[in-house]
PDB file as gemmi writes it, atoms N, CA and C in Angstrom:
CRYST1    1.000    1.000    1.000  90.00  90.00  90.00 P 1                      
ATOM      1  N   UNK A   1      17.619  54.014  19.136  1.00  0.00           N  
ATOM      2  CA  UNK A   1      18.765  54.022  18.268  1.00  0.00           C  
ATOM      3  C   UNK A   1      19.881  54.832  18.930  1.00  0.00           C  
ATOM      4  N   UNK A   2      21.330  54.360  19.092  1.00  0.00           N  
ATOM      5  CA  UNK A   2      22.171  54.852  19.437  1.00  0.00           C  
ATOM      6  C   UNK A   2      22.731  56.080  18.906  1.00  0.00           C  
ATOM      7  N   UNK A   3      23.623  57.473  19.394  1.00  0.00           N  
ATOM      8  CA  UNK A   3      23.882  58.264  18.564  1.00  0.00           C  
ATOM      9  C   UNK A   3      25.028  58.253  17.880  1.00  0.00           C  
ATOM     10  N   UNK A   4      25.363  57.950  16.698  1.00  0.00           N  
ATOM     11  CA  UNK A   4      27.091  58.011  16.078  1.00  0.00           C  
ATOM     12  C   UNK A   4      27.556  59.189  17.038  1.00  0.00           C  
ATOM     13  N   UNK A   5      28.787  59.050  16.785  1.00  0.00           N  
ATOM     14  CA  UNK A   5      30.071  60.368  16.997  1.00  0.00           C  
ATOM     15  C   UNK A   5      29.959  60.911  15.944  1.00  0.00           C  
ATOM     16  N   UNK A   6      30.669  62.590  16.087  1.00  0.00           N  
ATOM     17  CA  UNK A   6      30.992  62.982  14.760  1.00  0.00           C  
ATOM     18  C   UNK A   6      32.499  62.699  14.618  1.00  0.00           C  
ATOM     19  N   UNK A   7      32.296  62.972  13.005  1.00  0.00           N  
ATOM     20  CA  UNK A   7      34.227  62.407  12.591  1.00  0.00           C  
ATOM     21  C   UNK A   7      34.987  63.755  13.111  1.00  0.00           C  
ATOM     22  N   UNK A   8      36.112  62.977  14.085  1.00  0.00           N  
ATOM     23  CA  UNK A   8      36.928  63.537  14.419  1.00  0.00           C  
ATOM     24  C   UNK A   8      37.730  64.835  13.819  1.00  0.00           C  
ATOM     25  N   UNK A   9      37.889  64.096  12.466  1.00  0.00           N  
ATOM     26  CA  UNK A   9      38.875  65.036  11.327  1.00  0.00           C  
ATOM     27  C   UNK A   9      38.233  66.483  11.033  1.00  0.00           C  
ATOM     28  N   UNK A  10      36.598  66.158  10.931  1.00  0.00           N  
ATOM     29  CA  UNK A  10      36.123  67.150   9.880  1.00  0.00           C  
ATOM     30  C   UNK A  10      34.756  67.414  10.606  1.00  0.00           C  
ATOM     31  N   UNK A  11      34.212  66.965  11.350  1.00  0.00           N  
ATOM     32  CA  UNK A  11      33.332  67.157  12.967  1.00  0.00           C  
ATOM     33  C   UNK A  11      32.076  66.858  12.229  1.00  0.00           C  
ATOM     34  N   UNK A  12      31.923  65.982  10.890  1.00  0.00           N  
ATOM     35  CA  UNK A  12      30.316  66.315  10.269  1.00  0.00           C  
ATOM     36  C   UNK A  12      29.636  64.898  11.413  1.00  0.00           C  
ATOM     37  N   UNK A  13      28.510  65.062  11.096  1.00  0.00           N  
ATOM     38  CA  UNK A  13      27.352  64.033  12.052  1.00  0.00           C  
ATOM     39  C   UNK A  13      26.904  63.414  10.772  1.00  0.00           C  
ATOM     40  N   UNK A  14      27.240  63.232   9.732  1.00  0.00           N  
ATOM     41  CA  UNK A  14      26.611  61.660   8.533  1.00  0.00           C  
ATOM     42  C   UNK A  14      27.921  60.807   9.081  1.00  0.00           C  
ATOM     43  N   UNK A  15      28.146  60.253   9.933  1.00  0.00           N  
ATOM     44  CA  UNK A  15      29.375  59.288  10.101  1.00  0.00           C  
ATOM     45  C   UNK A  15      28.266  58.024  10.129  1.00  0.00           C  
ATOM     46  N   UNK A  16      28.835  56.891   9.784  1.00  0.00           N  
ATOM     47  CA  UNK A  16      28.429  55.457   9.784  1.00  0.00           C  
ATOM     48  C   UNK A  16      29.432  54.473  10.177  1.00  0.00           C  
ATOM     49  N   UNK A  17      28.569  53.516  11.046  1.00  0.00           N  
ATOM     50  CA  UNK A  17      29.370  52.464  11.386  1.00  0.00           C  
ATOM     51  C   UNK A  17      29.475  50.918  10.642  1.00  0.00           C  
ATOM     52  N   UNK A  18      30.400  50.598  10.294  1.00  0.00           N  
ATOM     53  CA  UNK A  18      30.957  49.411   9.159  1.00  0.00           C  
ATOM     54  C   UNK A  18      31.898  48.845   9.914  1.00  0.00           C  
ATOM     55  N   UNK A  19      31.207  47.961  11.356  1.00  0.00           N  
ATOM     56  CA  UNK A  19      32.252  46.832  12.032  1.00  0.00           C  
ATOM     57  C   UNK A  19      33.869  46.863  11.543  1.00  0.00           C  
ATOM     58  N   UNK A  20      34.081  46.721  12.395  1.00  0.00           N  
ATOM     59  CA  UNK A  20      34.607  47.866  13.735  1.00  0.00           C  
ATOM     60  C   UNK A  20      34.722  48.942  13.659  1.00  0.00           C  
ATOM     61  N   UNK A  21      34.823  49.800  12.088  1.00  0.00           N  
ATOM     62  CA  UNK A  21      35.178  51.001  11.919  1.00  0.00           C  
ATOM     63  C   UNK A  21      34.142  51.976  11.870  1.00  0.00           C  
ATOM     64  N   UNK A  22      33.980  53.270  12.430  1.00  0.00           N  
ATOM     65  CA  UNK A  22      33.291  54.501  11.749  1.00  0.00           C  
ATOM     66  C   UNK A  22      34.036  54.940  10.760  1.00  0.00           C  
ATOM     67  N   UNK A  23      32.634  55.276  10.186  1.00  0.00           N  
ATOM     68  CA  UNK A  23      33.190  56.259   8.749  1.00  0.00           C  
ATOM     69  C   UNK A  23      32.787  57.360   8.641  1.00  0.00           C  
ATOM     70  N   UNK A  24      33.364  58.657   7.693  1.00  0.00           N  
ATOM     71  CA  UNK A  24      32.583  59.698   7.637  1.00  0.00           C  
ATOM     72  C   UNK A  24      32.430  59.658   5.710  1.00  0.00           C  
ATOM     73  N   UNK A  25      31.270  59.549   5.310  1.00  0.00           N  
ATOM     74  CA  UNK A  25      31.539  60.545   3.745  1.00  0.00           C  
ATOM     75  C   UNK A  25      31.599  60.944   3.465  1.00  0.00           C  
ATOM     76  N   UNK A  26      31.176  62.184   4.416  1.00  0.00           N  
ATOM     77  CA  UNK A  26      32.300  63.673   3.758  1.00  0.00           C  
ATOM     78  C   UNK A  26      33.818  63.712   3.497  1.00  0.00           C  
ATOM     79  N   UNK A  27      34.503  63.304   4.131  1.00  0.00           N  
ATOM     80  CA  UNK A  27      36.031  63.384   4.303  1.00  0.00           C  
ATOM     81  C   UNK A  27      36.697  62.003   4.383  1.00  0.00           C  
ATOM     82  N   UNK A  28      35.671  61.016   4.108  1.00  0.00           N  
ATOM     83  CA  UNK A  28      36.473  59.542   3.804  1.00  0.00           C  
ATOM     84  C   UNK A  28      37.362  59.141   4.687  1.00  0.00           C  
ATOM     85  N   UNK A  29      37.195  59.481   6.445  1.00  0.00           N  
ATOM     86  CA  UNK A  29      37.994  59.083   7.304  1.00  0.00           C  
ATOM     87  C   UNK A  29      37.275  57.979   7.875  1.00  0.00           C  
ATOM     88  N   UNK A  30      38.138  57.199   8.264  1.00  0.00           N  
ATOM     89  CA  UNK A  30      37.542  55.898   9.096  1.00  0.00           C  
ATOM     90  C   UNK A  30      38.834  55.972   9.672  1.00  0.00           C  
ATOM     91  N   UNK A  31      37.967  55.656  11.193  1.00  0.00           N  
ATOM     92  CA  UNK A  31      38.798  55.327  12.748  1.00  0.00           C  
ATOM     93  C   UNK A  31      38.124  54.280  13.754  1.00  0.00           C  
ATOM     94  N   UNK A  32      38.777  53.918  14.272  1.00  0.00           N  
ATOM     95  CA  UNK A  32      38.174  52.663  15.569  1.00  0.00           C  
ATOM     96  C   UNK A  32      38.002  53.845  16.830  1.00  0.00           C  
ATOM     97  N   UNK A  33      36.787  53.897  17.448  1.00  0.00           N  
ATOM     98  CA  UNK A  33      36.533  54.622  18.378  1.00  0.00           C  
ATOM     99  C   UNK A  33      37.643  54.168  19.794  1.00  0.00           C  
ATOM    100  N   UNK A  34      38.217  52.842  19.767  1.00  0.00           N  
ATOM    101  CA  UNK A  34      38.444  52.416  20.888  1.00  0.00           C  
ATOM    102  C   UNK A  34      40.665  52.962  20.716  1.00  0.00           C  
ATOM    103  N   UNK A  35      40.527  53.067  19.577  1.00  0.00           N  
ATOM    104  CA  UNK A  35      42.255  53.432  19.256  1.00  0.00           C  
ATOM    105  C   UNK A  35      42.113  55.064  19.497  1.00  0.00           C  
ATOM    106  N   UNK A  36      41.112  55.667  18.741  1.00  0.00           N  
ATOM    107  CA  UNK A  36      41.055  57.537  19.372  1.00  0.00           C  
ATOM    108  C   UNK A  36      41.223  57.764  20.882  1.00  0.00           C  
ATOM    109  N   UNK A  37      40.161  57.044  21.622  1.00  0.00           N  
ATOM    110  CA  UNK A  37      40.848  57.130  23.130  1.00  0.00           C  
ATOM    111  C   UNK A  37      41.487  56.940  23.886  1.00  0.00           C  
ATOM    112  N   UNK A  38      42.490  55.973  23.391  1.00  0.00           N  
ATOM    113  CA  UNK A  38      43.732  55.506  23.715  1.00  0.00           C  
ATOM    114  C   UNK A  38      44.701  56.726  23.287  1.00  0.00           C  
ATOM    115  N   UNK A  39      44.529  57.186  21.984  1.00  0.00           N  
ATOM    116  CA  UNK A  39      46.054  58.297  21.533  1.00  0.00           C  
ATOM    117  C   UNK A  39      45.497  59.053  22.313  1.00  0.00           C  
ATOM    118  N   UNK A  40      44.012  59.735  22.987  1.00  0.00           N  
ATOM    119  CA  UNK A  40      43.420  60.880  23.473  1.00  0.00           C  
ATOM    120  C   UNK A  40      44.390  60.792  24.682  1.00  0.00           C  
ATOM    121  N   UNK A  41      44.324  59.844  25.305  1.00  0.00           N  
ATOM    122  CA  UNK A  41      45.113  59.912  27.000  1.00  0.00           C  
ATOM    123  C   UNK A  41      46.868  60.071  26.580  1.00  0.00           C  
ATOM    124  N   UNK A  42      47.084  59.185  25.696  1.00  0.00           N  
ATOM    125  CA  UNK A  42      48.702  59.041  25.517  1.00  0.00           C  
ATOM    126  C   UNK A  42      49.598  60.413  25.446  1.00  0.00           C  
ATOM    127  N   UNK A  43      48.825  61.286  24.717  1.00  0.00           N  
ATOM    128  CA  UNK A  43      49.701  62.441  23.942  1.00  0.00           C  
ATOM    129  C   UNK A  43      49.332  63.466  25.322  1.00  0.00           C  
ATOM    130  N   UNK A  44      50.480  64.159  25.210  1.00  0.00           N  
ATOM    131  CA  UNK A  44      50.402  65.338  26.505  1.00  0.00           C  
ATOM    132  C   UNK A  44      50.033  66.547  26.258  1.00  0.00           C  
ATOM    133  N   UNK A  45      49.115  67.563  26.554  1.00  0.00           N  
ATOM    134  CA  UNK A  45      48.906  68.467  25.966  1.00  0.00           C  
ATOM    135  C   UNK A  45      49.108  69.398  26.697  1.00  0.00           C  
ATOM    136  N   UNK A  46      49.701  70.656  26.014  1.00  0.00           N  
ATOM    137  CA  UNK A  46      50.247  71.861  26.471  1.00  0.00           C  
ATOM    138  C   UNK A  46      49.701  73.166  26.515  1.00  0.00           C  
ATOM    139  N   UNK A  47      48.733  73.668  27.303  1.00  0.00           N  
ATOM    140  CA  UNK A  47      48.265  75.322  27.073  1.00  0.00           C  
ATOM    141  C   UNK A  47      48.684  76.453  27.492  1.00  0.00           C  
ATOM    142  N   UNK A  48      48.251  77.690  26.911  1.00  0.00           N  
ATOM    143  CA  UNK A  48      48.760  78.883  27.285  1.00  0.00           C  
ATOM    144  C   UNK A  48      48.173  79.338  28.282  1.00  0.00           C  
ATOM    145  N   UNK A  49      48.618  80.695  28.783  1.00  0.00           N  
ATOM    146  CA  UNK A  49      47.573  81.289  30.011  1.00  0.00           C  
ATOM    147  C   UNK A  49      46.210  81.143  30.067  1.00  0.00           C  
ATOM    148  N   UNK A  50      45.788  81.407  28.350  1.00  0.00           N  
ATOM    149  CA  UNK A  50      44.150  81.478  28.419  1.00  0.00           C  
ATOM    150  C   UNK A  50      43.921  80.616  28.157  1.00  0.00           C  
ATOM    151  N   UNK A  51      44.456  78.487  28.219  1.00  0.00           N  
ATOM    152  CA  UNK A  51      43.503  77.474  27.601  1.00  0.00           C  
ATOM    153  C   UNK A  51      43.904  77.184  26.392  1.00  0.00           C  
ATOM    154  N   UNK A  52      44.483  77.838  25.785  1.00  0.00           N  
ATOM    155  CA  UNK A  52      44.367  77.479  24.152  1.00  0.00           C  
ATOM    156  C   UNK A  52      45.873  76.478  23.728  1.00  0.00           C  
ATOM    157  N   UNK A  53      45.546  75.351  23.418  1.00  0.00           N  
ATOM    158  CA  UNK A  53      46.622  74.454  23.017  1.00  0.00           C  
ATOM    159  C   UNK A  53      47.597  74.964  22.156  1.00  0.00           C  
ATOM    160  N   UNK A  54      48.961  74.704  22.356  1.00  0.00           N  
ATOM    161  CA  UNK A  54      50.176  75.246  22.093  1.00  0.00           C  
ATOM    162  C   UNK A  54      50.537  73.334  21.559  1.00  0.00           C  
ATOM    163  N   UNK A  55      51.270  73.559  19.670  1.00  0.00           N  
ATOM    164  CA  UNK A  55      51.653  73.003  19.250  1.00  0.00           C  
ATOM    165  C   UNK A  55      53.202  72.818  19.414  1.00  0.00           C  
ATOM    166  N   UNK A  56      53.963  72.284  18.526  1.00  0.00           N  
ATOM    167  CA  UNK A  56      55.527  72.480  18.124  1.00  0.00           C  
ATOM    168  C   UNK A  56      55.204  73.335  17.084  1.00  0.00           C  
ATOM    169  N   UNK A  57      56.312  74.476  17.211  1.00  0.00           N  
ATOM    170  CA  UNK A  57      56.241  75.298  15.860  1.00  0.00           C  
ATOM    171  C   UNK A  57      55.790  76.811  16.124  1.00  0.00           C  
ATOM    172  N   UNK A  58      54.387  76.703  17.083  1.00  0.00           N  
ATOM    173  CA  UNK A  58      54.031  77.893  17.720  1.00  0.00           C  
ATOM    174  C   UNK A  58      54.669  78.736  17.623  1.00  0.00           C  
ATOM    175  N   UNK A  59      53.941  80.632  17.537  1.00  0.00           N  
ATOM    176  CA  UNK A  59      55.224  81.308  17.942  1.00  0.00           C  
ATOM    177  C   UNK A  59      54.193  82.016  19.041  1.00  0.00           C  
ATOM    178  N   UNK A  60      54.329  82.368  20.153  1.00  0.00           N  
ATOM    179  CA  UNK A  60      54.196  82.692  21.513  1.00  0.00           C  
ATOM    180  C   UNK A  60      54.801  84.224  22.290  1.00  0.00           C  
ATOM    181  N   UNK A  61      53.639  84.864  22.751  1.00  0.00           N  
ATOM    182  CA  UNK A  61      54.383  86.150  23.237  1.00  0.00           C  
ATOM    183  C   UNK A  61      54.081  85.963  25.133  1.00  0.00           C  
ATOM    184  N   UNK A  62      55.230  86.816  25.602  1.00  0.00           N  
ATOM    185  CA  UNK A  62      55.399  86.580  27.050  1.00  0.00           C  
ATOM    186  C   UNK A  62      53.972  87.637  27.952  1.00  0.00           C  
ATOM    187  N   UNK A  63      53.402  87.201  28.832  1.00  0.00           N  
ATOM    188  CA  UNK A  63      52.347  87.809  28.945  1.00  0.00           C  
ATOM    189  C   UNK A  63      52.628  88.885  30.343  1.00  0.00           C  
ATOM    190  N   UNK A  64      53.913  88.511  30.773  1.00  0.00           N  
ATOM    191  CA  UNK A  64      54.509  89.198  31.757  1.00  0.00           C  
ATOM    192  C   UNK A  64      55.890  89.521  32.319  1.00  0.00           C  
ATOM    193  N   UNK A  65      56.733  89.972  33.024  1.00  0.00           N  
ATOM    194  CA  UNK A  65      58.216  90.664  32.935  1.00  0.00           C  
ATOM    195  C   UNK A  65      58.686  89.061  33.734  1.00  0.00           C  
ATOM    196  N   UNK A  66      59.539  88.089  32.912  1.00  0.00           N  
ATOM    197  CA  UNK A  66      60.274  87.192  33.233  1.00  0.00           C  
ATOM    198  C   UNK A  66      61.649  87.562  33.537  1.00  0.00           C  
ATOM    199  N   UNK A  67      62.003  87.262  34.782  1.00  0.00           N  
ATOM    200  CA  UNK A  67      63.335  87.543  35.462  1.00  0.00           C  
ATOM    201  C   UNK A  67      64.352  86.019  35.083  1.00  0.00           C  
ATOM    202  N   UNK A  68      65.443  86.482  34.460  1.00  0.00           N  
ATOM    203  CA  UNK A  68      66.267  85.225  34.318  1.00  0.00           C  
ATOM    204  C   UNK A  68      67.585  84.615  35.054  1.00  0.00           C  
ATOM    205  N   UNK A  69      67.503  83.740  35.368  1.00  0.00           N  
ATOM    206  CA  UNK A  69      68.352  83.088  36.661  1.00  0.00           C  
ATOM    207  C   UNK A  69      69.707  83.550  36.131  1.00  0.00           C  
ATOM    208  N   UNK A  70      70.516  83.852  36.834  1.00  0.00           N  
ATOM    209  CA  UNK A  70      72.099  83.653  36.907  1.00  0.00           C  
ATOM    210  C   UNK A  70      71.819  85.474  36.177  1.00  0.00           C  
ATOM    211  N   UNK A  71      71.118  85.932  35.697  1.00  0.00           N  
ATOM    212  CA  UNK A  71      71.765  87.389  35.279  1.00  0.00           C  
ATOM    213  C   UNK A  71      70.757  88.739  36.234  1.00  0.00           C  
ATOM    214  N   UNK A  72      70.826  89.373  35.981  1.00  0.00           N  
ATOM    215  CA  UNK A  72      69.782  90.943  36.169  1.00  0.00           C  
ATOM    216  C   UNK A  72      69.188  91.480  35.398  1.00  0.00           C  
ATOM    217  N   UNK A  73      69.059  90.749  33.754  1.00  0.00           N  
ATOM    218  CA  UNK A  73      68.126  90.726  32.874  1.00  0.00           C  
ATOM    219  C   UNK A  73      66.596  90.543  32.932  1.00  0.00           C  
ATOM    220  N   UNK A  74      65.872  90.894  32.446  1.00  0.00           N  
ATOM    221  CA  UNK A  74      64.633  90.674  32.582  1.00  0.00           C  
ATOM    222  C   UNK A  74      63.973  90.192  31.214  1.00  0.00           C  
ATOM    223  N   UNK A  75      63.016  88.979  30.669  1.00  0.00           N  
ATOM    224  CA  UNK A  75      62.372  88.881  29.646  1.00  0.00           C  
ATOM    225  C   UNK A  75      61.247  89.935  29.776  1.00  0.00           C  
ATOM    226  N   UNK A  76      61.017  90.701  28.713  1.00  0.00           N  
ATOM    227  CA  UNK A  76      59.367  92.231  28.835  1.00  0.00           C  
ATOM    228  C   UNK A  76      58.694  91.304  28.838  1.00  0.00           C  
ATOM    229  N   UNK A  77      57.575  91.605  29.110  1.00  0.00           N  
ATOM    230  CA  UNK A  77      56.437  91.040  28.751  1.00  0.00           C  
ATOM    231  C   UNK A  77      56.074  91.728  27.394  1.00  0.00           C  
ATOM    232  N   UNK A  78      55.324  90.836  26.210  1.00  0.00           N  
ATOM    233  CA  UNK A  78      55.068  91.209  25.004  1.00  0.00           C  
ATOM    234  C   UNK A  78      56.128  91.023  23.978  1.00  0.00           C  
ATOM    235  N   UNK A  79      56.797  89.790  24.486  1.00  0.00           N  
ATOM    236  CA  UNK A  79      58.047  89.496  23.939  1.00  0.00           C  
ATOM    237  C   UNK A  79      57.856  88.810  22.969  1.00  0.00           C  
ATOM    238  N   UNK A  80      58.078  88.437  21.786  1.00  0.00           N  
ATOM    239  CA  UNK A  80      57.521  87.679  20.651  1.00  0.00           C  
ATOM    240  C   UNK A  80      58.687  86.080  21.281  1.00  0.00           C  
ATOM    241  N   UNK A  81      58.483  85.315  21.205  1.00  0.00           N  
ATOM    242  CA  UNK A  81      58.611  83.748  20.960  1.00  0.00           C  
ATOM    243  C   UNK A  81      58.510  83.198  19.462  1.00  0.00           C  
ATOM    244  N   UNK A  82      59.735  82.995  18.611  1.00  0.00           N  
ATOM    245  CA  UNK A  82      59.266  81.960  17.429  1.00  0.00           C  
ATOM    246  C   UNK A  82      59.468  80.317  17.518  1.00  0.00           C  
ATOM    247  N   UNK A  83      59.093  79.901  17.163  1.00  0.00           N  
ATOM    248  CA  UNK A  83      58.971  78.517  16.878  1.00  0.00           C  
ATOM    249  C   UNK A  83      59.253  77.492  18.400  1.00  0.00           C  
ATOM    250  N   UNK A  84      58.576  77.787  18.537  1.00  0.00           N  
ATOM    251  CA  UNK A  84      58.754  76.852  20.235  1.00  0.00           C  
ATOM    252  C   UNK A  84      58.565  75.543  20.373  1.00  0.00           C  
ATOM    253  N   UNK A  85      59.455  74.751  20.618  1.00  0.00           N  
ATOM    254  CA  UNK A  85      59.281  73.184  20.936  1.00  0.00           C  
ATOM    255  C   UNK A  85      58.930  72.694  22.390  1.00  0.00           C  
ATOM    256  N   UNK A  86      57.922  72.246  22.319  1.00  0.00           N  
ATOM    257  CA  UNK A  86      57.048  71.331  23.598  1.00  0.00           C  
ATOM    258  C   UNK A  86      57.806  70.170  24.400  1.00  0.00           C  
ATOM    259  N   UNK A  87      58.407  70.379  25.455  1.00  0.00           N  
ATOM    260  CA  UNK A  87      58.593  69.033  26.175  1.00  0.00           C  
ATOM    261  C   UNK A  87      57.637  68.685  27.393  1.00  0.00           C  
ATOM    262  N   UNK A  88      57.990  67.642  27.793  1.00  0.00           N  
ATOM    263  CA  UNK A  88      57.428  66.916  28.896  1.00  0.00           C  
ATOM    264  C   UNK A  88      57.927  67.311  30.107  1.00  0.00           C  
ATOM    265  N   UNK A  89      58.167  68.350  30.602  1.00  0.00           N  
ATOM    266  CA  UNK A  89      59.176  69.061  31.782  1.00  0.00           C  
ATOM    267  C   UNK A  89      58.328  69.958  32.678  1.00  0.00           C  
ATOM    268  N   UNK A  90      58.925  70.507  34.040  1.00  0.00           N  
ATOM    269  CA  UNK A  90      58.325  71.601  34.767  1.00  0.00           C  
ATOM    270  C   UNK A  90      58.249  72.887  33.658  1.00  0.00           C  
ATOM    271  N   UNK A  91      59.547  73.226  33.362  1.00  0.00           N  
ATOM    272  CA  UNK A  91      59.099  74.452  32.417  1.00  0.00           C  
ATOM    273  C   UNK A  91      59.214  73.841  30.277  1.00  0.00           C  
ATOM    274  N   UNK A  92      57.803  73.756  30.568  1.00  0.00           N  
ATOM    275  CA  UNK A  92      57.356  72.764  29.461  1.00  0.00           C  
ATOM    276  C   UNK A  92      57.354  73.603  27.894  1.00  0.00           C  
ATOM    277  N   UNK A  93      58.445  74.608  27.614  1.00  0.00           N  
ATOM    278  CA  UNK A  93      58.633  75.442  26.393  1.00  0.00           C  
ATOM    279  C   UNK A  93      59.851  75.348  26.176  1.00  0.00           C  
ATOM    280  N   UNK A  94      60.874  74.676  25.376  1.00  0.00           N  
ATOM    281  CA  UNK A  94      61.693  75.179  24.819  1.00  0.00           C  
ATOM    282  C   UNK A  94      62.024  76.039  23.742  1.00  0.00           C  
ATOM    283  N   UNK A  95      62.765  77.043  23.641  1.00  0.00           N  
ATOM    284  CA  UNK A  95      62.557  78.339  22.635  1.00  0.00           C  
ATOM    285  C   UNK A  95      64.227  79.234  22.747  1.00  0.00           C  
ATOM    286  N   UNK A  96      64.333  79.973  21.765  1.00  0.00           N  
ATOM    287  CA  UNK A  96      64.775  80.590  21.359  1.00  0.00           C  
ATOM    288  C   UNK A  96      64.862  81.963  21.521  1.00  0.00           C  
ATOM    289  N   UNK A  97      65.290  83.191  22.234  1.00  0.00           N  
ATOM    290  CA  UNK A  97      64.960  84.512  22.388  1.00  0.00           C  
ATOM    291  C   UNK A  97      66.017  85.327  21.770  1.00  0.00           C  
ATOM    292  N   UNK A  98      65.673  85.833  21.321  1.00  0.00           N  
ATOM    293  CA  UNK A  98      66.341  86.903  20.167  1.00  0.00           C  
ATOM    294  C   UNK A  98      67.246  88.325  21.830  1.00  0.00           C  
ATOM    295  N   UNK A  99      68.197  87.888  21.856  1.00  0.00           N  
ATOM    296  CA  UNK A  99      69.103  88.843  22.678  1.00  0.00           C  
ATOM    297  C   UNK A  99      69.647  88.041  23.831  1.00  0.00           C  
ATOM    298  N   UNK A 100      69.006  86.921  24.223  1.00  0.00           N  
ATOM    299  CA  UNK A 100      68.963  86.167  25.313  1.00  0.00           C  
ATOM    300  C   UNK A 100      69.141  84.339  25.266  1.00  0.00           C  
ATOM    301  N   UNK A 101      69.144  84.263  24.189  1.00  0.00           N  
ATOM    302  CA  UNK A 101      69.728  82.933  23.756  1.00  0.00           C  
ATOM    303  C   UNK A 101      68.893  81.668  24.016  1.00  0.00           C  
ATOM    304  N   UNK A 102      69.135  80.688  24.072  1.00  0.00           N  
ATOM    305  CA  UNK A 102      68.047  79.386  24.400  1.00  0.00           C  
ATOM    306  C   UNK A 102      67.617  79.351  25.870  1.00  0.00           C  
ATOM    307  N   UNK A 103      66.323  79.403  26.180  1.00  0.00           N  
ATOM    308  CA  UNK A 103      65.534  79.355  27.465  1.00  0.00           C  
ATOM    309  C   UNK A 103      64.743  78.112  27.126  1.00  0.00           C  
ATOM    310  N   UNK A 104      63.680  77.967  28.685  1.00  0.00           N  
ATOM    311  CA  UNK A 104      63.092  76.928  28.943  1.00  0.00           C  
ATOM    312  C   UNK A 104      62.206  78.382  29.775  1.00  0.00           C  
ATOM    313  N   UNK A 105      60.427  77.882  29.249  1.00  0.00           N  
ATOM    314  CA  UNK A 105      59.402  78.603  29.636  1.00  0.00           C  
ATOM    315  C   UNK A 105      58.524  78.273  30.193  1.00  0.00           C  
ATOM    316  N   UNK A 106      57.887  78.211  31.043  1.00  0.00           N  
ATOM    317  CA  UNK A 106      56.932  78.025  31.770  1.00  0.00           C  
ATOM    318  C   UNK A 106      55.022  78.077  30.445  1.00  0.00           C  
ATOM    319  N   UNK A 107      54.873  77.460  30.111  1.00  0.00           N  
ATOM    320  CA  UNK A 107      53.314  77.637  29.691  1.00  0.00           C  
ATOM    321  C   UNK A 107      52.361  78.686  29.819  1.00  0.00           C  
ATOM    322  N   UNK A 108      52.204  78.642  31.342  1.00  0.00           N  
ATOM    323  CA  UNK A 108      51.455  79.876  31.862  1.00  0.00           C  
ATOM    324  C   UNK A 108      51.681  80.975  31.950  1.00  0.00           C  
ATOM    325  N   UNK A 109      53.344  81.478  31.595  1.00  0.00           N  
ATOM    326  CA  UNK A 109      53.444  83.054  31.286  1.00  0.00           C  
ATOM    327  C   UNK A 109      53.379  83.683  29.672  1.00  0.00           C  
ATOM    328  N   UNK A 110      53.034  82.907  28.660  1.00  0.00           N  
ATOM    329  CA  UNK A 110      52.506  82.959  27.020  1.00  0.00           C  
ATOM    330  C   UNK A 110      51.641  82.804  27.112  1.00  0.00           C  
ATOM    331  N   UNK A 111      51.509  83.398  26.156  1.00  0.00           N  
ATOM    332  CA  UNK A 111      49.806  83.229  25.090  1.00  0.00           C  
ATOM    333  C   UNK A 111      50.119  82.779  23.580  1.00  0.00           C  
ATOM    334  N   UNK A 112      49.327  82.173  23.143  1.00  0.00           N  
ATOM    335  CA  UNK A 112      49.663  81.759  21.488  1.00  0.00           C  
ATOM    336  C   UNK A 112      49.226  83.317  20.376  1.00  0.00           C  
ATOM    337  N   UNK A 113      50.117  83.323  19.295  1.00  0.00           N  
ATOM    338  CA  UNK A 113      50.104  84.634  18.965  1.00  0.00           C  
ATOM    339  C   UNK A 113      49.197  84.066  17.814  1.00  0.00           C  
TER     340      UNK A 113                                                      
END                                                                             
């Protein structure tokens, strides 16, 4: 006998399969296994220094002294970040800094707070 998946949504192992769809009855989700791995590759995902996935919305602290182009300013490290929006870019954070105005951040110098 083959092993189900667990449901995605809610991770229980009573999931059942009802052509084409799995189901779960705990949480009444049904998905096509073959459409989850398709959005799995599509969507881009973004982490912090240590691994941990960074949403839109996040708020994010700097994990080390960021030097900023064109001035002699420095971002501290331990800098709070609110609400940070994710792009598809080299420096893949857009954000907001309280003294320092709209930047673009690199991933790997945050951590999720």
């Amino acid at each position: 006998m083959s092993e189900l998946p667990n449901c995605p949504k809610c991770n229980s192992s009573y999931t059942y399969l009802d052509d084409p769809l799995y189901i779960c009855p705990e949480c009444a989700y049904e998905w096509n296994p073959n459409q989850i791995e398709k959005e799995e590759e599509d969507t881009f995902k973004v982490f912090d220094a240590y691994g941990t996935t960074l949403i839109d919305g996040d708020n994010v602290i700097t994990i080390k002294n960021l030097p900023v182009k064109g001035t002699s300013r420095t971002i501290k490290a331990g800098t709070k970040v609110k609400s940070i929006r994710l792009v598809d870019r080299d420096h893949n954070i857009d954000c907001k800094i309280d003294g320092f105005g709209y930047m673009a951040l690199k991933s790997e110098f945050v951590k999720k707070c």
